[in-house]
N, C-alpha and C positions, 0 to 999 in steps of 0.2 A: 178580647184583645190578645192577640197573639203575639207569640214573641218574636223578633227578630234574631238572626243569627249573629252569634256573641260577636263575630269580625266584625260587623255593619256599625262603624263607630262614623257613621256621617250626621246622626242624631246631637252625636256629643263633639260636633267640627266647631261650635266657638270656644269650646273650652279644652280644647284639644290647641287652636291659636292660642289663648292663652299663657297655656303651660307652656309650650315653645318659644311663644315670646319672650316669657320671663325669664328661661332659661339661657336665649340668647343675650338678652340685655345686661342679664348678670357676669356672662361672659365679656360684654362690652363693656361695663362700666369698671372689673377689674383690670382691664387692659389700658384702660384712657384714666388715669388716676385725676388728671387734674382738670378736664373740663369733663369729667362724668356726668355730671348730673345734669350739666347741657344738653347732654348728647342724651341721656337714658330718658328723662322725662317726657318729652315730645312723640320720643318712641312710646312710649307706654302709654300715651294718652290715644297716640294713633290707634296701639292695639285694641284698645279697650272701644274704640269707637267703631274699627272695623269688626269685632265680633258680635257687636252690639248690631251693626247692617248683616253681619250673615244669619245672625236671629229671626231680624224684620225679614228677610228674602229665605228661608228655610223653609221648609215643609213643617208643618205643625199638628200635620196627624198624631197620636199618640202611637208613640214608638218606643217601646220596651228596649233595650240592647243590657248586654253586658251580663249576662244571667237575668235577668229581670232589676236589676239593682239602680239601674238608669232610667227615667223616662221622660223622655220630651214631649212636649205638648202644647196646647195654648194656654194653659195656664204659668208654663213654666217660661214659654218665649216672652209675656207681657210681664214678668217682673224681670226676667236677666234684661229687657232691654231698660227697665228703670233703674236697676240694681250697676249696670255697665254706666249710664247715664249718669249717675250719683256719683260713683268712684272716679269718672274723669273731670266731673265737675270740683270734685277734692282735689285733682293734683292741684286744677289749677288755681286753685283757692289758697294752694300753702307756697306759693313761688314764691311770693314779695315774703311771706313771712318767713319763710325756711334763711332766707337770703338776708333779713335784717337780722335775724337771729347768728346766724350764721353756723347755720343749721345746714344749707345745703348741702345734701349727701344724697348718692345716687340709690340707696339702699332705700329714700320713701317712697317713689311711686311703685318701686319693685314689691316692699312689701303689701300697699296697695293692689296690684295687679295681680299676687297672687292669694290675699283677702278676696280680690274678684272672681276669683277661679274658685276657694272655697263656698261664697258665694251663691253662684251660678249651680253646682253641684248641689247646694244644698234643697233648690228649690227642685229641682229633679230626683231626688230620694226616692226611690220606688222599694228601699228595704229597710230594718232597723240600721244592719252596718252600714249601707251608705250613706245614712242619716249622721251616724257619728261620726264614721271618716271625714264626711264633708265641715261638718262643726268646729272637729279641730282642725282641721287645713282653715278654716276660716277665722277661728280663734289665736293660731299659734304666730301671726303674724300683729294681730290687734296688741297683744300683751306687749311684741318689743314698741310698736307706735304708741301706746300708752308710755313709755319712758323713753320717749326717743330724744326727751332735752336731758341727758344725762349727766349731766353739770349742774343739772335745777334741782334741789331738793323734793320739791312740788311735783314733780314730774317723774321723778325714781318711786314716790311714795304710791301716785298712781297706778303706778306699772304694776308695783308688789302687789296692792292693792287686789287691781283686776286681776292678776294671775291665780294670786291663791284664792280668791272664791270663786275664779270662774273653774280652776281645777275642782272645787268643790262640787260648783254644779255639773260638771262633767260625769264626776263620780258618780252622781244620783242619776244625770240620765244614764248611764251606762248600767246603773245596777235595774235602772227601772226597764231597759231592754233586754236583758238578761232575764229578767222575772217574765216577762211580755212571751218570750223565746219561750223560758223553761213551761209555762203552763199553757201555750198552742203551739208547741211547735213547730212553729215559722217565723224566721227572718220577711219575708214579703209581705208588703202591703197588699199587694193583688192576694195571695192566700188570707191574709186574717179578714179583706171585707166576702173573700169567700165564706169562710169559716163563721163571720159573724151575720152573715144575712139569715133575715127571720128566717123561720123555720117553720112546719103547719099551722104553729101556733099564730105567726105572723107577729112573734116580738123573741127580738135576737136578744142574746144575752150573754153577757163577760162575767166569767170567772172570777172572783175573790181575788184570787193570786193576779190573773191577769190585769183584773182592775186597782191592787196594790200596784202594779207596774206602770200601767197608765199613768197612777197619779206621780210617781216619781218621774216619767218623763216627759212629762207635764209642768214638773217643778224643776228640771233644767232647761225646758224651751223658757220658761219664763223669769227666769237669769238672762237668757241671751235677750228678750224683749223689755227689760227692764223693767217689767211689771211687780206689781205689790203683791207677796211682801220678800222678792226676790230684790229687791233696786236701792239694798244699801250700798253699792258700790258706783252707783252712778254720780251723785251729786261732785262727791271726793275725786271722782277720775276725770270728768266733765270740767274741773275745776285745774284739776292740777297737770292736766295732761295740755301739751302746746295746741291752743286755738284751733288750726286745721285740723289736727288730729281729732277733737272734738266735735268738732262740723262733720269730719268723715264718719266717725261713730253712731251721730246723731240721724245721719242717712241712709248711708244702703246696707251696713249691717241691720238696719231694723228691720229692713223692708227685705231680707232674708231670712230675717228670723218668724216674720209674721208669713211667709209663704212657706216655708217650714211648717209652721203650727198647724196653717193652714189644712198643709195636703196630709199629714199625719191623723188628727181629728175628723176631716171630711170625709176620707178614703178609705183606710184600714178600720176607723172606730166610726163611721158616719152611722151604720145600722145602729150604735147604741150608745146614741147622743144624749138621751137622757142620764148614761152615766155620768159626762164630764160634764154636760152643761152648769150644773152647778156649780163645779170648779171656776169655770169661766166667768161666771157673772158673778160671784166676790172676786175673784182676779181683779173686774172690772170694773164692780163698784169703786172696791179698796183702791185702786192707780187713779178714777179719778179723782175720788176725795182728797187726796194723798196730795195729789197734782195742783188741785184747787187750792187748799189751805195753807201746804208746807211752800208753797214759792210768794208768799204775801210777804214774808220778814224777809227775804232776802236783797241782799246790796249788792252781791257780784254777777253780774248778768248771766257768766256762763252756770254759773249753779243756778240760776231761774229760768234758765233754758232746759238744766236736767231736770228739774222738779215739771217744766212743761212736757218736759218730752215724757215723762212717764205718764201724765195725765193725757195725755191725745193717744199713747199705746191702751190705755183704760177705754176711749171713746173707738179706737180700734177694734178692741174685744167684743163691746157691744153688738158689731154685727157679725162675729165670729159666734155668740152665744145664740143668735137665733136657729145657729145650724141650716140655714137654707138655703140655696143657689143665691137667693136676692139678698141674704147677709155677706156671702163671700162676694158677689159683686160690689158692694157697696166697702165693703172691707180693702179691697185691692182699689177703688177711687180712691179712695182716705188716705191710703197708704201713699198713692202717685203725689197726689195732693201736697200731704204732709213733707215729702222729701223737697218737693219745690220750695215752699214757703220754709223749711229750717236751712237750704243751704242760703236761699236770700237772703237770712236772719243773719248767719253766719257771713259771709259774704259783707253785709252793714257793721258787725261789730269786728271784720279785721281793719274797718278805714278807722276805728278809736284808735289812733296813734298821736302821742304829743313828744313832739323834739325827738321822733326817732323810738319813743317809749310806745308799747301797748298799755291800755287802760283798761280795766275789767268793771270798772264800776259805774252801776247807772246812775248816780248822779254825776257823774261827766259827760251825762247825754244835755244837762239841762240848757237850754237856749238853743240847741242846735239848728233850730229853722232859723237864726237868724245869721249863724254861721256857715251855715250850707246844706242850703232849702233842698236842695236833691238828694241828697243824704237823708235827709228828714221826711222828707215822703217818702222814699221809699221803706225806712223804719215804721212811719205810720202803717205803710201798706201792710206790710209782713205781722205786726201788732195788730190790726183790727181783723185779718185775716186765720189767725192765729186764735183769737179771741172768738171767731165764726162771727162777724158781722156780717152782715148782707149788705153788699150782692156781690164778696169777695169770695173765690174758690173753697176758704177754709167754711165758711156757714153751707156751703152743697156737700162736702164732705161729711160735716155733722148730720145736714139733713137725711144723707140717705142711709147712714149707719142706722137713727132712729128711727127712722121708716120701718129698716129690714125687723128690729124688735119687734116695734110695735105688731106687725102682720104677723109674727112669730110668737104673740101671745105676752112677750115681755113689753109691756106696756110700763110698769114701776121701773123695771134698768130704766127704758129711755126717757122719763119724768124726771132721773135719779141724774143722770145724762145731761140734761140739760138746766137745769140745778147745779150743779157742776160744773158746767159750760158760765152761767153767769157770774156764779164764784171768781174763777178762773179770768172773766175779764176784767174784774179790778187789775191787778199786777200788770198784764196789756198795757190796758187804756191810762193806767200811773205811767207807762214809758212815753205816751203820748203826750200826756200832760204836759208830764219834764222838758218833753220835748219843745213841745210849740208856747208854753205859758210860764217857764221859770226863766229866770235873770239869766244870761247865758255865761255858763264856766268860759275857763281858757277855751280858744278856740285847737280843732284838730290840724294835723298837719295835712296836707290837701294830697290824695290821694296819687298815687304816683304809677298805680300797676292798671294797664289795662285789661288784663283775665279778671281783677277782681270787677272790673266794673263793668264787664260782659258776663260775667256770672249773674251780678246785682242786678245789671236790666234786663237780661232774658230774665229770671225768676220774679222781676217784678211785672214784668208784661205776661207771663203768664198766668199769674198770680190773678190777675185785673181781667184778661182776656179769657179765663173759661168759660164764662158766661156768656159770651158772644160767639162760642166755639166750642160747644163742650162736645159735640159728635164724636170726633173718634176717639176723645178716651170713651167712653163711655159703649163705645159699640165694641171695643176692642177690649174691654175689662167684661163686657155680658158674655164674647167670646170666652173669653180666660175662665168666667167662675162657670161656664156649660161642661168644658173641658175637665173640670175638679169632679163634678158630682159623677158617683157612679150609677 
């Protein structure tokens, strides 16, 4: 793979719109004080859609630029276009709320838009440094939308919250690339799967020091995915942090952090997967157990949406831990998968609004089919899909994670996996329950935003329609994970 000449930044043209967009906006939105957010939001949704088509229409050869620190490819084009897809699906998910709150300020889709650009960068890493640059470009924004209700107690305590551990796990990935550097001497990912490919003996091998490195920056990708026993800060910020912000969190920062993990583990450490594999599957076991048990007791839906989301980053791992083309395939479906069914989740719990109030708690879901039956199925949907029932998007997603195990010899994770899986749909199918068979609470206020409800029915129609359609994710993620392996 040869490198391109460091000016040839047409590799890096949507994230190059980006950055200009943002910068312009910010410009617009100090200018126009009092209908900003009018004006900046629609722009930044645009942006984020148009970069997202120059992705799908780019060239997808892999293309080194920028010292080697850049790489574009098809694995990196098939999540910026999910990861762009997510973040526009969030503005438009926090209008009504920003706006009831009265919260609108033109400063969210911006810090959004350039969350998107950290992002986009990060799944393109081709070095240790551009791995953290892009981390925190994609972190330093997340912290202020974690306190962006700064008037709410709940939502300043999040903010502190996430900042000081996520600086913490900053610290450790930083120290653990630092160790990585100090004992092979290279910043590149193309140099270390040099340096680590077998050798006569035909079994590659990492250093002590090296492999102290790994696992530290191992134990900051896994703060950024919220996995066990990194994901004490999710429940508390998932909770106290405002609704959309949470929905945003819940989606395309994961789905940057798993392509992160990704290309780092497959590429630079793929020849000496049996180092980290076992990291990965306790990672994995531990998130879904975790997932399974600790969201049984819970009454406020957005903290059993965190206790979900850590347990489906656990059923993620699992085809991360097989190490093979056909676990990273199946890990980037899961992933697409996953973002659909949590913004349509999200998307059904911004319509819990009474007299103007948001509601957090799932017993003021009960009766709601007889309050408003489309509301109520589409909860079902997102619930039994969530849960992997079959023949909803979320049980193909499970399938083929276990799959990629099972042929990878991990046969106990995916027993362990799906065990897990049933666990985990008690709490589901109790939202179902409430739904369709208890006495019905107050009724909700009747929805009033049409973004939220073209959110709510594209993610439910796709939700329902993979299975009638699943070709081109599916041809265009076996692209993406050919593109990974070296």
């Amino acid at each position: 793979m040869d490198s391109q000449p460091a000016f040839d930044v047409i590799p890096a043209l949507p994230e190059l719109l980006l950055f200009i967009a943002g910068l312009l906006l910010l410009v617009l939105g100090s200018l126009r004080e009092r209908d900003a957010a009018r004006l900046v939001t629609p722009l930044a949704i645009l942006s984020l859609i148009v970069a997202a088509f120059v992705v799908i229409g780019g060239d997808k050869t892999a293309a080194p630029i920028l010292g080697g620190h850049f790489v574009h490819d098809s694995f990196a084009a098939f999540l910026k276009v999910v990861i762009l897809a997510g973040s526009a699906a969030s503005i438009l998910l926090a209008q009504g709320y920003l706006r009831n709150q009265d919260l609108d300020r033109f400063e969210y889709p911006l810090l959004i838009l350039f969350a998107s650009l950290g992002m986009c960068m990060m799944v393109s890493a081709n070095s240790l440094l551009a791995l953290y640059m892009a981390l925190e470009l994609q972190s330093l924004p997340l912290y202020v939308m974690a306190a962006f209700n700064r008037d709410q107690l709940r939502s300043t305590e999040a903010g502190l919250k996430y900042f000081v551990l996520g600086a913490l796990a900053s610290g450790m990935l930083l120290y653990g690339c630092s160790l990585v550097y100090g004992f092979t001497g290279t910043l590149s990912f193309t140099a270390l799967a040099d340096l680590l490919r077998p050798g006569e003996t035909g079994v590659a091998s990492l250093g002590i020091g090296a492999l102290v490195g790994l696992v530290f920056v191992a134990a900051g990708l896994a703060f950024k995915l919220s996995a066990v026993p990194f994901h004490m800060w999710t429940p508390d910020v998932y909770e106290g942090a405002p609704t959309p912000v949470t929905a945003f969190f819940a989606a395309a920062p994961k789905v940057a952090a798993v392509g992160l993990t990704l290309r780092v583990l497959m590429q630079p450490f793929g020849a000496v997967a049996g180092e980290w594999q076992q990291i990965i599957v306790f990672i994995s076991v531990a998130s879904m157990l975790l997932g399974a048990f600790a969201a049984i007791g819970q009454t406020n839906i957005k903290r059993l949406l965190a206790y979900s989301g850590i347990g489906h980053i656990g059923f993620a791992l699992v085809g991360l831990a097989a190490g093979t083309e056909r676990g990273v395939y199946a890990v980037l479906i899961y992933m697409t998968i996953y973002v659909v069914m949590t913004l349509g989740t999200f998307a059904a719990v911004l319509m819990m609004r009474r007299q103007g109030r948001y509601v957090e708690t799932i017993d003021d879901l009960a009766g709601l089919s007889r309050r408003q039956p489309m509301l109520a199925l589409a909860f079902a949907i997102f619930m039994f899909s969530l849960a992997g029932i079959p023949p909803l998007a979320g049980f193909f997603g499970k399938l083929y994670v276990f799959m990629a195990a099972i042929e990878a010899g991990l046969t106990p994770l995916a027993v362990i996996g799906v065990l897990a899986s049933v666990v985990g749909a008690y709490y589901y199918l109790r939202i179902v329950k409430l739904i369709y068979f208890d006495a019905p609470a107050e009724a909700f206020d009747r929805p009033d935003r049409v973004e939220l409800q073209a959110v709510l029915g594209v993610c439910a129609v796709l939700v329902l329609g993979f299975i009638l359609i699943p070709g081109p994710l599916l041809a265009t993620a076996q692209a993406a994970a050919a593109a990974l392996m070296p």
